[in-house]
C-alpha positions as CSV (number, residue, x, y, z in Angstrom):
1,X,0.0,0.0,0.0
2,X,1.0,3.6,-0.9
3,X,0.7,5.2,2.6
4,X,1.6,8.7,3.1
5,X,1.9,10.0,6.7
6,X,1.3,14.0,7.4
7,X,1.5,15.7,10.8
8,X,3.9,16.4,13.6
9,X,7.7,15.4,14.2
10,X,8.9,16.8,17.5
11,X,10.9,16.1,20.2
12,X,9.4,14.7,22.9
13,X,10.0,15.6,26.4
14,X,8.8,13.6,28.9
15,X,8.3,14.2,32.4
16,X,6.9,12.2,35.3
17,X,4.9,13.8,38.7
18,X,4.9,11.1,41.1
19,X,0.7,12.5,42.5
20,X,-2.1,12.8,41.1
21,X,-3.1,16.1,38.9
22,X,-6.0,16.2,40.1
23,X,-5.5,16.5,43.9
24,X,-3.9,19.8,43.4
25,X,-6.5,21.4,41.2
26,X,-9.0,23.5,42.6
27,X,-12.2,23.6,40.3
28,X,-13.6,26.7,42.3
29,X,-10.2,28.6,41.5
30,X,-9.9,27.5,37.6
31,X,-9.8,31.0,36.7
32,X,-7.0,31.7,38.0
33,X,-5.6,28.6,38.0
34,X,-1.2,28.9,39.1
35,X,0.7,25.4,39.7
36,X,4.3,24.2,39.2
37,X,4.7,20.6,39.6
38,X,8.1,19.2,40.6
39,X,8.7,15.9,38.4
40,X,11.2,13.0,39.0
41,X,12.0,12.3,35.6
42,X,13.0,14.2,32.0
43,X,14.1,12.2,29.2
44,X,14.6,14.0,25.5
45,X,13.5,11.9,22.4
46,X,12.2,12.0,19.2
47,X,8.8,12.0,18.6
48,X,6.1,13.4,16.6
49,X,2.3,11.8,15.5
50,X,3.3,11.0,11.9
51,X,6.3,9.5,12.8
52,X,5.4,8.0,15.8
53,X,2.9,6.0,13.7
54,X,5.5,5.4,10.7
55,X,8.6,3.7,13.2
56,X,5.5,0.9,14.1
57,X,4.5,0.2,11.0
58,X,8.1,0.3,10.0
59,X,8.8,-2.4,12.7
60,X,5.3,-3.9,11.5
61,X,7.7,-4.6,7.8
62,X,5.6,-1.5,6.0
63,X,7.3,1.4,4.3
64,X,4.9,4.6,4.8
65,X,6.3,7.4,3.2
66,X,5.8,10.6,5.7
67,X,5.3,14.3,4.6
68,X,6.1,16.7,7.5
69,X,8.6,19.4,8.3
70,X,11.3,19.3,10.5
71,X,14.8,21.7,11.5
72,X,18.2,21.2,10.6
73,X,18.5,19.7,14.1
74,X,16.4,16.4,13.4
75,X,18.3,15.0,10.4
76,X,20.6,12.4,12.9
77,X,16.9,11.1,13.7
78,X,15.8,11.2,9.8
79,X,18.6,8.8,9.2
80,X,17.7,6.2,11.5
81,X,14.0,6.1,10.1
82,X,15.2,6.0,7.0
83,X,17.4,2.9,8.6
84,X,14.4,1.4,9.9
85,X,12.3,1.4,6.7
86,X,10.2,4.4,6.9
87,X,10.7,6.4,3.2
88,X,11.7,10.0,4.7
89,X,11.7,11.8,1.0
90,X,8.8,14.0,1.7
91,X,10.5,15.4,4.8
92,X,11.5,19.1,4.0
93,X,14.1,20.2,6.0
94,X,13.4,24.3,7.2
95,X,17.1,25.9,7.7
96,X,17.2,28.0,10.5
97,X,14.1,26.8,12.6
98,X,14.4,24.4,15.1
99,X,12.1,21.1,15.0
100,X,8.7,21.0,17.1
101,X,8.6,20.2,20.9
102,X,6.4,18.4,22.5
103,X,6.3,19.2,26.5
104,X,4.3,16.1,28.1
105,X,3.9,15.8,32.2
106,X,2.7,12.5,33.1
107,X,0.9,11.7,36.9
108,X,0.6,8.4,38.4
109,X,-3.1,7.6,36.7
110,X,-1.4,8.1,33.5
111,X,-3.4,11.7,33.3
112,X,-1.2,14.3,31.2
113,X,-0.6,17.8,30.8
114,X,1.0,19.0,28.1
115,X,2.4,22.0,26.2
116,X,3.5,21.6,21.9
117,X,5.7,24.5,20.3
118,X,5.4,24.4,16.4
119,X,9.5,25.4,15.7
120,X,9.5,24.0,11.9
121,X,6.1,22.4,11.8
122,X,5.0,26.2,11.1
123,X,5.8,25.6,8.0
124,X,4.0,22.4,6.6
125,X,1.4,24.7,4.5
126,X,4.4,24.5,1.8
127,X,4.0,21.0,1.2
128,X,1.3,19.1,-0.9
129,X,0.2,16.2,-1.9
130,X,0.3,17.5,-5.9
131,X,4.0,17.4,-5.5
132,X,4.3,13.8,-4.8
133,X,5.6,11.1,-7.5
134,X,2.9,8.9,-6.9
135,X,-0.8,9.3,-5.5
136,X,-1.3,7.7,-2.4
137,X,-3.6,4.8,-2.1
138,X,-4.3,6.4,1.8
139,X,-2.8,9.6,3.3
140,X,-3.0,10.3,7.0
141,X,-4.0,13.4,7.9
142,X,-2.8,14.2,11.9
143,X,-2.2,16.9,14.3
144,X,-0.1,19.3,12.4
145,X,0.0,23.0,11.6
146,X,-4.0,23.8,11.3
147,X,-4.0,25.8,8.4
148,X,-2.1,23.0,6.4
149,X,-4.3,20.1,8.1
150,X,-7.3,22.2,6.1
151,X,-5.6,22.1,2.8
152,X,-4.4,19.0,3.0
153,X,-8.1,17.7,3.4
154,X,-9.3,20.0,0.8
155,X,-6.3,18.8,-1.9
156,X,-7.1,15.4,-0.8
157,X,-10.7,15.7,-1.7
158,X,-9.6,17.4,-4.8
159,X,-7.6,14.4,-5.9
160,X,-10.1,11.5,-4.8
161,X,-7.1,10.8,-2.0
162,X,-9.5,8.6,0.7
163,X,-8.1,10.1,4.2
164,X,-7.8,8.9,7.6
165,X,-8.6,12.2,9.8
166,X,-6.8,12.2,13.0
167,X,-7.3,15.5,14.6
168,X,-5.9,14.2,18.2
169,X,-4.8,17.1,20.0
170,X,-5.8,19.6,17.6
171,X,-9.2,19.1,18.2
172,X,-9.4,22.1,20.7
173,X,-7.4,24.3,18.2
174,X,-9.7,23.8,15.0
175,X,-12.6,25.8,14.4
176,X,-16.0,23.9,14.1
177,X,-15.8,24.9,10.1
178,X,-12.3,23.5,9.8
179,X,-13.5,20.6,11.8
180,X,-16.1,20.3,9.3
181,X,-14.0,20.3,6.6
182,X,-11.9,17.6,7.9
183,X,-14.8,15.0,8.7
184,X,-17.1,15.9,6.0
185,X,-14.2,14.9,3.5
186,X,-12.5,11.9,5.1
187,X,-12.6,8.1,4.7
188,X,-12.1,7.5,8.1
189,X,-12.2,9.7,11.7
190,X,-10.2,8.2,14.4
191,X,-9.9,10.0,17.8
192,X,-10.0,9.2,21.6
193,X,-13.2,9.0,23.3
194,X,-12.5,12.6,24.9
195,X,-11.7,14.3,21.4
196,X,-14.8,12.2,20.0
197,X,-16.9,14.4,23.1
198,X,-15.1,17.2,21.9
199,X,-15.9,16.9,18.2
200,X,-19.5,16.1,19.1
201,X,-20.1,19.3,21.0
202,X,-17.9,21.9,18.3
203,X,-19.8,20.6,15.4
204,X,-23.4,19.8,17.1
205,X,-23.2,16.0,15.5
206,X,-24.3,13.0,17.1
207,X,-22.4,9.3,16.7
208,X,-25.0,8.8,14.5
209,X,-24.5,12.0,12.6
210,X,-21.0,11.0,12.3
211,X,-21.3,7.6,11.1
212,X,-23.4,8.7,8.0
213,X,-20.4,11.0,7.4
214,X,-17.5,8.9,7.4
215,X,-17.6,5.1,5.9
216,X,-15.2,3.8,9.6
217,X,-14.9,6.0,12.9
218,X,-12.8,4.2,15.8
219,X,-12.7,5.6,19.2
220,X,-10.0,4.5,21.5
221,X,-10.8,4.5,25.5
222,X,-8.2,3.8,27.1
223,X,-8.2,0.8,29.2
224,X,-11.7,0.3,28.3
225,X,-10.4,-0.6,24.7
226,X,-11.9,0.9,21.4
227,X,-15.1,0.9,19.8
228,X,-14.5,0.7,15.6
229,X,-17.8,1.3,13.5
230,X,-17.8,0.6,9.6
231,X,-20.8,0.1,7.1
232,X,-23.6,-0.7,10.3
233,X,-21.2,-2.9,12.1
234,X,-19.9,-1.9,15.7
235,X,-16.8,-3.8,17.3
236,X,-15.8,-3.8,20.6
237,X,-12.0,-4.7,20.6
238,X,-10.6,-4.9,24.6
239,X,-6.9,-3.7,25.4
240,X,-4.1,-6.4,25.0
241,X,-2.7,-7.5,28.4
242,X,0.7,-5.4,29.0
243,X,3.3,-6.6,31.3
244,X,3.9,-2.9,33.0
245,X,2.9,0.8,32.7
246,X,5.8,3.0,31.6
247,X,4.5,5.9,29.2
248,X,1.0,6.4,27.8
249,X,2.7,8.9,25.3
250,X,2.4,7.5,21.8
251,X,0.2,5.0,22.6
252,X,-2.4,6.4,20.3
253,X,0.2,6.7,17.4
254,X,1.1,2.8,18.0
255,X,-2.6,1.8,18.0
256,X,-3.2,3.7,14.7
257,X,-0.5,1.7,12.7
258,X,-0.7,-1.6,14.3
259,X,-4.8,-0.8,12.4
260,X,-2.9,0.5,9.3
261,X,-0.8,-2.8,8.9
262,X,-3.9,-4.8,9.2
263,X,-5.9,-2.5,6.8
264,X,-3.1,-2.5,4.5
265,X,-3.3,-6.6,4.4
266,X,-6.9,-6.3,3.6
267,X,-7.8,-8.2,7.5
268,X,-11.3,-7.3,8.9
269,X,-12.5,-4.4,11.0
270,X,-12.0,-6.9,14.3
271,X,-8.8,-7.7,13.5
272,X,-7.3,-4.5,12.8
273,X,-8.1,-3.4,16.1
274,X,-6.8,-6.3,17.9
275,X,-3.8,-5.3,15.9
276,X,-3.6,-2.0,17.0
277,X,-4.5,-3.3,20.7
278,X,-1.1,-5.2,20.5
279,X,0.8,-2.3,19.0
280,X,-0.8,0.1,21.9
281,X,1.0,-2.0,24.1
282,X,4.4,-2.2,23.2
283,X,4.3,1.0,23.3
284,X,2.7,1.4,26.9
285,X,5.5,-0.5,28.3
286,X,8.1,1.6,26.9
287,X,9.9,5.1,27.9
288,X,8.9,7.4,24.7
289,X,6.8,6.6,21.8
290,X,9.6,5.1,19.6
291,X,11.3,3.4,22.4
292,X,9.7,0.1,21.8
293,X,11.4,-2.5,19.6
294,X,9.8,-6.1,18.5
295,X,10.2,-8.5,15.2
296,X,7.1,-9.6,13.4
297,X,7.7,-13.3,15.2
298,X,7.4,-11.8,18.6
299,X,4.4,-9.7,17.6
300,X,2.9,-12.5,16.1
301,X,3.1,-14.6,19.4
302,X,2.1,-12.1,21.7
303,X,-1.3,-11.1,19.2
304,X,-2.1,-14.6,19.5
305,X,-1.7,-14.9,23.8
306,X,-4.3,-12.2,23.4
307,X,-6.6,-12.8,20.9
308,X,-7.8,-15.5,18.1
309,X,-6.4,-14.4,14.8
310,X,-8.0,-17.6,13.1
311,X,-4.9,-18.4,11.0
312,X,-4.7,-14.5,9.5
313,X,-0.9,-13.8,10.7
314,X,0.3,-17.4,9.2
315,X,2.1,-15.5,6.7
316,X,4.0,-13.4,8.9
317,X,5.9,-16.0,10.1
């Protein structure tokens, strides 16, 4: 499959608050709310939605191509994608501006607070689709600069380019026209079950109202797994079983290409989302959202101490 990736690449910096947010939050002082927390932890690494999602399918034996912008200051990291399998020729390096950051403080629930600067990502309105070799049997269209996640949807339309829309944490930012835009266009919507709340209220739509739109939504929940709707059907996939809690950042990003590998092998609604399931997990378990590693054997065995893939991942072997 011809898979092209837009959205962020950052650096991620991770931090960890050994409480609970939410004991130090005062709901009748929200306006003006002032709190420093003192964390334990700080580790620097790369990061980023699009490529998040490209190093697990790239570890998953696929070869997305990802369109993004970055800063001088990321090309030892563009290297080792490129390494890894992920097809980095529709990265444009901006001289002069530094690549995105990503500020993430995690408490002991898992809850986060977060802060993202832009740095280069400013500047993916200069890229397009039109400008690529080949059309793109799927783009993914994630959190990135808003103005460029609008004309990306609108090019993508233009060009009969089916779309997965991904808002994620750009689902505050976007208006409810450019929210619009994005939905009304795409193949697919996949958010958490807060953006989903989120989306509902900006645009006045109901689930319903959002399933005549797009042909498959999917809604993750946390550890109450995802719900995946396509064509009438509704699928109820539960989490995979992970062996500890290290980092809920990325785990999003993993679940979304451990769906694109099985979507990309043609495998039904069900099983894409146990596939994702899986991929969410590695990821869990790990310090950064590219810090896990795994070969298709060892992904294979662990899908199957979780869930029945009736003789689908035979050939993976």
């Amino acid at each position: 499959m011809n898979l092209v990736l837009t959205g962020s690449i950052a650096f991620d910096y991770l931090m960890t608050f050994p409480g609970k947010f939410k004991d130090h939050i005062l709901p009748e002082h929200l306006d003006h709310l002032s709190l420093s927390f003192l964390v334990t932890s700080l580790i620097r690494r790369p990061g980023g939605v699009a490529t998040n999602i490209a190093y697990t399918l790239a570890l998953l034996d696929e070869h997305p191509r990802v369109m993004a912008t970055v800063g001088p200051d990321f090309e030892p990291q563009l290297k080792e994608l490129a390494e890894l399998g992920v097809d980095t020729s529709a990265i444009r390096i901006i001289p002069g501006v530094p690549t995105a950051s990503f500020f993430a403080n995690t408490d002991e629930t898992n809850a986060q607070i977060a802060s993202f600067f832009p740095g280069a990502m400013a500047h993916a309105g200069e890229l397009c689709f039109k400008d690529l070799e080949t059309r793109p049997d799927l783009a993914v269209i994630s959190p990135n600069d808003p103005g460029a996640m609008v004309e990306y949807c609108k090019e993508c339309v233009e060009l009969d380019i089916p779309y997965l829309y991904d808002p994620s944490q750009q689902t505050v930012r976007l208006s409810r026209e450019e929210m619009e835009i994005g939905v009304t266009g795409a193949y697919a919507l996949f958010c958490n079950d807060y953006e989903f709340a989120l989306i509902k209220d900006k645009t006045g739509w109901s689930l319903d109202d959002i399933r005549g739109l797009v042909d498959l939504l999917v809604i993750t929940r946390g550890k109450a797994g995802s719900d995946l709707y396509q064509a009438g059907e509704h699928v109820h996939v539960p989490v995979a079983q992970e062996v500890c809690i290290s980092d809920p950042t990325g785990v999003g990003d993993a679940f979304r290409a451990g769906f694109l590998k099985g979507y990309a092998q043609g495998l039904s609604l069900e099983r894409c989302g146990q596939l994702g399931a899986v991929a969410a997990t590695y990821c869990l378990e790990a310090e950064s959202p590219q810090g896990h590693s795994f070969v298709l054997s060892e992904f294979v065995e662990r899908f199957r101490a979780n869930f029945d893939d009736g003789g689908d991942l035979d050939g993976w072997l």
